[in-house]
C-alpha positions, -999 to +999 in steps of 0.1 A: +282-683+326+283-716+302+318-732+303+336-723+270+324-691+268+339-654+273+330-625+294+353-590+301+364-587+334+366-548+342+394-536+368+383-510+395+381-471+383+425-465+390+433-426+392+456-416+365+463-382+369+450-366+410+429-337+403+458-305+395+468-275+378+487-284+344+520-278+333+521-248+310+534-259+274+558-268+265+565-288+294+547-318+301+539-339+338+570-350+351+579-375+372+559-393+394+535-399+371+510-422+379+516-454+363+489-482+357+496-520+359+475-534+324+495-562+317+474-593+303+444-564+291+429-559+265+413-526+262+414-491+287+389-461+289+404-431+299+377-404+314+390-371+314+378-338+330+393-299+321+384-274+337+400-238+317+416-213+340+411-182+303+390-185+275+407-203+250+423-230+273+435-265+260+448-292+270+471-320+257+474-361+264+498-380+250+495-417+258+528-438+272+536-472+271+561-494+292+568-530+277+582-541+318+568-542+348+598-515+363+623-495+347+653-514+332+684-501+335+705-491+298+670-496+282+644-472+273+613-480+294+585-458+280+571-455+245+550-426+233+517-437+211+516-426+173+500-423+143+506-441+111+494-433+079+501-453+050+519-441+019+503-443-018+509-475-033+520-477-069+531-509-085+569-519-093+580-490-064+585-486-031+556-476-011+569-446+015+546-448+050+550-423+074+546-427+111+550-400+140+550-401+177+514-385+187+499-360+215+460-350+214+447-319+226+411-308+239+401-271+237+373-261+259+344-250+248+331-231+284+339-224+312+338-246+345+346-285+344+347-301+310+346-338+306+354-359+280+360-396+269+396-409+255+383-447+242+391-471+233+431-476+238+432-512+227+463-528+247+465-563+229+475-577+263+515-572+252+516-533+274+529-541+312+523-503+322+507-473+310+504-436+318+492-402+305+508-371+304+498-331+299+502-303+299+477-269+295+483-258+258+458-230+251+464-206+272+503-217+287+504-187+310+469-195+331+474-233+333+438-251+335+430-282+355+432-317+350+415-352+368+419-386+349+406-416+356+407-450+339+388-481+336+409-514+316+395-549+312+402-583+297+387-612+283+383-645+309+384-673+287+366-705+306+374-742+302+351-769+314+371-764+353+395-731+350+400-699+346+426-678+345+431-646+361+459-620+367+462-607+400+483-576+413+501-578+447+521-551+451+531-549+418+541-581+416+524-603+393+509-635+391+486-659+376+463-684+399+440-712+386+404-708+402+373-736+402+350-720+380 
């Protein structure tokens, strides 16, 4: 590694969601969901795997973000991913956007364990936690299975003597100078 340059620094495999039967739609995980620490990364990889309990079984993610490191009190502390799409633009008016909050669903396509990649879920360093909900959607009265794992990582930039790195001690935060 040449001072000056970059490399990604890739966090241990975290579970995300234990190995389970889902929540039949339209009710979603509850509480405690597992939440992962991503503060200061840049990028995630979620690895999913289904497995249908009936033909015809779905399931759907929907992506959550937390700004803090814990819940705030009076504040809301989770924010569900969405989808923009830009309106038509015609000059001298207005241009009307539209954005909505967002859930994506997987429908098997056999039976046994499915997997699947969700990637990538770019983070821009500015998400403290994250988590993923579901919930079985195909077939709501024979709930499938679901195991997620995830995989984030950030860029180490190098100076001529330091790096700097983020470290996680139980689930405190903080940010420590190492000789490169």
């Amino acid at each position: 590694m040449q001072p000056g340059s970059n490399q990604y620094m890739i966090l241990p495999v975290a579970v995300v969601r234990a190995a389970a039967a889902l929540p039949a739609a339209p009710n979603w995980d509850t509480d405690p969901l597992v939440e992962v620490l991503v503060m200061g990364y840049g990028t995630g990889t979620f690895y999913v795997t289904y497995t249908r309990a009936a033909v015809g079984g779905a399931v759907d993610l929907q992506l959550q973000f937390a700004p803090y490191l814990e819940d705030q009190a009076g504040v809301e502390d989770w924010f569900t991913q969405s989808l923009y799409a830009p309106g038509a633009v015609v000059a001298g008016v207005e241009t009307a956007s539209a954005i909505q909050t967002e859930y994506i669903t997987y429908t098997s396509t056999a039976a046994g364990a499915e997997t699947f990649v969700l990637d990538p879920i770019v983070l821009g360093g500015t998400v403290s936690r994250i988590r993923l909900r579901c919930r079985e959607s195909g077939v709501p009265g024979t709930p499938g299975a679901c195991h997620i794992f995830g995989q984030f990582s950030f860029i180490k930039v190098y100076d001529a003597a330091h790096c700097y790195l983020f470290t996680e001690v139980n689930k405190n935060w903080s940010i420590s100078m190492v000789k490169v």
